[in-house]
C-alpha positions as CSV (number, residue, x, y, z in Angstrom):
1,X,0.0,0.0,0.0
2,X,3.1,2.4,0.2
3,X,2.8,2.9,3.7
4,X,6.3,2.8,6.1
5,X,5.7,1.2,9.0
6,X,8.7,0.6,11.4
7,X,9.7,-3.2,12.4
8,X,8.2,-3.2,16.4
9,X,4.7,-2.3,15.2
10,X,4.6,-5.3,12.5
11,X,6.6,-7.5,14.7
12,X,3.7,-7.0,17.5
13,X,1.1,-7.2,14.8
14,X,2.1,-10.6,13.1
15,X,2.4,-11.8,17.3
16,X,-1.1,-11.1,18.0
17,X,-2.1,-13.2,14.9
18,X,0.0,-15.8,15.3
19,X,2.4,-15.2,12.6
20,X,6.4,-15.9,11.9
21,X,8.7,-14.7,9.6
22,X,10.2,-17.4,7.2
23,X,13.8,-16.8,6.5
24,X,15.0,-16.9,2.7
25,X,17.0,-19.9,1.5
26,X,19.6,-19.3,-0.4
27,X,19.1,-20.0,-4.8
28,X,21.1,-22.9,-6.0
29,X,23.5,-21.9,-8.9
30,X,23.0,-23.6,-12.1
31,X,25.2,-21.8,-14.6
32,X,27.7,-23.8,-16.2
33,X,30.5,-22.0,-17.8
34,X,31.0,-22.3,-21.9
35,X,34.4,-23.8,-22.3
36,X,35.5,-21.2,-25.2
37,X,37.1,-18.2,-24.3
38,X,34.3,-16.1,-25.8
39,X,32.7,-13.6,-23.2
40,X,30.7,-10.3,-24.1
41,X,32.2,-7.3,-22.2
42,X,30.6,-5.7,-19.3
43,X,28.2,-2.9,-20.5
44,X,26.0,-2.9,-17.2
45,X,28.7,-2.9,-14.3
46,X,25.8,-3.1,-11.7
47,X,23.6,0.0,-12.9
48,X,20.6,-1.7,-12.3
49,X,18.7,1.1,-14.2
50,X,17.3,2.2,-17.2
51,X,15.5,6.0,-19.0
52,X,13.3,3.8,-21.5
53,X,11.7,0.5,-22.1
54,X,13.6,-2.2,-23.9
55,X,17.0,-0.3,-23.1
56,X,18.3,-3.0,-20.8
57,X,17.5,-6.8,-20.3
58,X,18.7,-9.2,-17.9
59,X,18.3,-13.0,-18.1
60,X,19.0,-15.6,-15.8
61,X,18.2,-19.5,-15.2
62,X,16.9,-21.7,-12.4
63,X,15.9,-25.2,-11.0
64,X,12.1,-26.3,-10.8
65,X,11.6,-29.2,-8.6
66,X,8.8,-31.5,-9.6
67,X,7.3,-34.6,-8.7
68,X,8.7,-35.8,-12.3
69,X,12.2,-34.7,-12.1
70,X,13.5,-31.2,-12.8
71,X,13.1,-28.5,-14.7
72,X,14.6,-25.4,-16.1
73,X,13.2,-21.9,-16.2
74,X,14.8,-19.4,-18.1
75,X,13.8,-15.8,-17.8
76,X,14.4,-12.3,-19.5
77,X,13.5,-9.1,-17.7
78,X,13.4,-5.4,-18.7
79,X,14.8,-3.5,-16.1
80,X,13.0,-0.1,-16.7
81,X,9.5,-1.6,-15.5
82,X,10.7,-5.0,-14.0
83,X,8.7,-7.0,-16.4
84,X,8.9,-10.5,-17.1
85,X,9.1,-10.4,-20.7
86,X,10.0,-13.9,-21.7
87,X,10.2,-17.2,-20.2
88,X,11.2,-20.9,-21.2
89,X,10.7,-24.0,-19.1
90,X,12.5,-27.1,-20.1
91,X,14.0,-30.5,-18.6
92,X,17.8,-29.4,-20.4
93,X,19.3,-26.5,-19.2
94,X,20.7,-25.7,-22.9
95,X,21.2,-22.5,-25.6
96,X,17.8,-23.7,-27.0
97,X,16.2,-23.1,-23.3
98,X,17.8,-19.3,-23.4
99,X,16.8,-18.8,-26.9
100,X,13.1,-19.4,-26.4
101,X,13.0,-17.0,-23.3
102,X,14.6,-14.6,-25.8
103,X,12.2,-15.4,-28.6
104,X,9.1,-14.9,-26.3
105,X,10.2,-11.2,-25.2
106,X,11.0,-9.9,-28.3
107,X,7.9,-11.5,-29.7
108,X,6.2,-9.4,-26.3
109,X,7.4,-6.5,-27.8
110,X,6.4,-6.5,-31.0
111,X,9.7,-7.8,-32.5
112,X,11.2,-3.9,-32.6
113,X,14.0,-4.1,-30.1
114,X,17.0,-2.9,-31.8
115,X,19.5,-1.5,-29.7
116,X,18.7,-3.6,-26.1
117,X,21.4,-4.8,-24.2
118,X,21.3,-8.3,-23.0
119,X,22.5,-8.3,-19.6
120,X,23.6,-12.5,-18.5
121,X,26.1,-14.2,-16.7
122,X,28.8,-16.2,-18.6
123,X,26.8,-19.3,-18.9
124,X,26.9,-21.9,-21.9
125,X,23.7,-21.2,-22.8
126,X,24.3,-17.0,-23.5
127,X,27.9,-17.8,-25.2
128,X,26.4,-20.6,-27.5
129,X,26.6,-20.5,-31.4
130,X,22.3,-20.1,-31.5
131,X,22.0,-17.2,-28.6
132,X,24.9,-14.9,-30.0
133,X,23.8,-15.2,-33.7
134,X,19.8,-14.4,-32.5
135,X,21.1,-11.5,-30.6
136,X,23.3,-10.2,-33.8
137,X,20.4,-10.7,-35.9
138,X,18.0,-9.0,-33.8
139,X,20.4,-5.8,-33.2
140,X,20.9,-7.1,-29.1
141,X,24.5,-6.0,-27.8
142,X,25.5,-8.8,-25.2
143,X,26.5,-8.3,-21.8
144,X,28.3,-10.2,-19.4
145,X,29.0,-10.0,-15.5
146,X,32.6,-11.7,-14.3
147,X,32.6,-15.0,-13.7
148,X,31.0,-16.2,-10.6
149,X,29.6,-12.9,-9.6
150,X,26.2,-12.8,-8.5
151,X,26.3,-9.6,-7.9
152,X,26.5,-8.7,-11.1
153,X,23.2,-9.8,-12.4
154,X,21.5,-9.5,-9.1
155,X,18.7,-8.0,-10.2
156,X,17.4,-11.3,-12.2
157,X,18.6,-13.3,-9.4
158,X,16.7,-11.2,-7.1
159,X,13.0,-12.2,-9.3
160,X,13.9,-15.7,-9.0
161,X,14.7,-15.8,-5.1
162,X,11.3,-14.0,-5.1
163,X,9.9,-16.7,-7.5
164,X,11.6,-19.3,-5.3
165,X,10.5,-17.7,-1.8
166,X,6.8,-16.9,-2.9
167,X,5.9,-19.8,-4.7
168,X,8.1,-22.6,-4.9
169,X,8.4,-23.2,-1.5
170,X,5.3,-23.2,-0.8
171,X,3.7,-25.1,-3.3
172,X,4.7,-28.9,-4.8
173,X,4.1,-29.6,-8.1
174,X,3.4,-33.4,-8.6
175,X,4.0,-33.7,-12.6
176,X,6.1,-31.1,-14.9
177,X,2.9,-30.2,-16.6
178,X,1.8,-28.8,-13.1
179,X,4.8,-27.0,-12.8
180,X,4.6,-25.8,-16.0
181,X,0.8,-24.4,-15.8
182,X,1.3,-23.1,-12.3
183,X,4.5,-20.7,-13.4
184,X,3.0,-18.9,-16.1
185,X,-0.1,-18.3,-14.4
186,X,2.1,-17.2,-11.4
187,X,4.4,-15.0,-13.5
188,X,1.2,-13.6,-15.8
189,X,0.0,-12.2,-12.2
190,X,3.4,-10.8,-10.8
191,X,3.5,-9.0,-14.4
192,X,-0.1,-7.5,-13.7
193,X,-0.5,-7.3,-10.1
194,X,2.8,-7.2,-8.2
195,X,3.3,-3.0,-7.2
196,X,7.3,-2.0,-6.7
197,X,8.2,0.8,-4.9
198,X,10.8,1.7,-7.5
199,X,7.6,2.4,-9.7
200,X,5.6,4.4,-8.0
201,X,3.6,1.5,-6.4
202,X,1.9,-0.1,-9.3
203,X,2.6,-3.6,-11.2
204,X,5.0,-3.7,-14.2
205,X,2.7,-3.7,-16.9
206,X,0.4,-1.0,-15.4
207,X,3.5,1.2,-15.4
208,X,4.5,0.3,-19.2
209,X,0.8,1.6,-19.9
210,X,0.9,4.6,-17.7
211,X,4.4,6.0,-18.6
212,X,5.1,5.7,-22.2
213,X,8.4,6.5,-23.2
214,X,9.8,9.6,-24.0
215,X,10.9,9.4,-27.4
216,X,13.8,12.7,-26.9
217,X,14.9,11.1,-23.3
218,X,18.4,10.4,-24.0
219,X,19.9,6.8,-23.9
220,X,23.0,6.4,-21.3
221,X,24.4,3.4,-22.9
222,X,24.4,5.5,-26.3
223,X,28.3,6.8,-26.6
224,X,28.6,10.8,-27.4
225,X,31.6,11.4,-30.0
């Protein structure tokens, strides 16, 4: 609701209803390192921030336990509104995972997203042969934290420990399919519903329809000669 309301009060609040805090667990890593020397350069360095929509992109991966096995869940978020543009669940954690979380957000946003930089960590799947060529062909500039740097891409790591904190452990999904049907719906509703303080307090896409972008606003990542 946008209210600030200091830890004693809430504290005495959750008491009275018989409430308890449940402490984060920490997200399992599940990159795995291409074994070329290829790496995009840096273009982010931890400015988390963006003037305009489709100006920077961060993707990331995770684990999905199911009653079935595991699976994958690649996702791609634009940082200006903290959208979920694209995501891709699969049992291989592979380029062709990345690629279809790719594939979803550009087909999101209508295709015409020349110019976005691609913020990832150094994994396989963003150094592979399929993701580099899409992102050349679709005018996406690459970037890349350091290797083994969380840090770096936290804020895609921070939307899955939400993911993981706020759903999955809470919920067990007995087949893949479940899992599969439960995300999106989960993810269509954080996209709609879920209000961030860094936007004023609304949801992601009620802030893409309420503050179009300024075509004039100038783009920091754009170089000055």
């Amino acid at each position: 609701m946008g209210w600030q309301v200091s830890p004693n009060p809430v504290a005495a609040i959750m008491a009275e209803q018989g409430l308890k805090a449940r402490a984060r667990r920490r997200r399992r890593a599940t990159t795995r390192p291409g074994k070329g020397c290829w790496h995009a350069p840096d273009r982010v360095k931890r400015d988390f921030s963006a003037r305009r929509l489709n100006q920077r992109w961060f993707g990331d991966g995770t684990e999905i336990d199911t009653g079935e096995g595991k699976l994958q869940l690649a996702s791609v978020l634009d940082v200006r509104s903290r959208r979920i543009l694209g995501f891709a669940l699969s049992e291989h954690h592979d380029a062709e995972l990345a690629y279809d979380s790719l594939a979803m957000a550009v087909a999101v946003r209508g295709g015409q997203i020349d110019g976005v930089v691609m913020h990832t960590d150094r994994g396989s799947e963003y150094t592979a042969g399929i993701f580099r060529a899409a992102c050349v062909r679709l005018g996406i500039a690459q970037s890349m934290g350091r290797p083994g740097s969380a840090l770096d891409n936290s804020i895609i790591e921070s939307w899955h420990s939400t993911l993981e904190f706020e759903l999955r452990s809470l919920e067990e999904f007995p087949t893949k399919a479940a899992a599969r049907t439960r995300i999106a719906a989960w993810i269509d509703e954080y996209n709609r519903t879920r209000r961030h303080s860094s936007l004023g307090m609304i949801s992601p896409i009620d802030y893409e329809v309420t503050h179009p972008d300024d075509p004039h606003t100038p783009d920091p990542d754009t170089e000055v000669a």
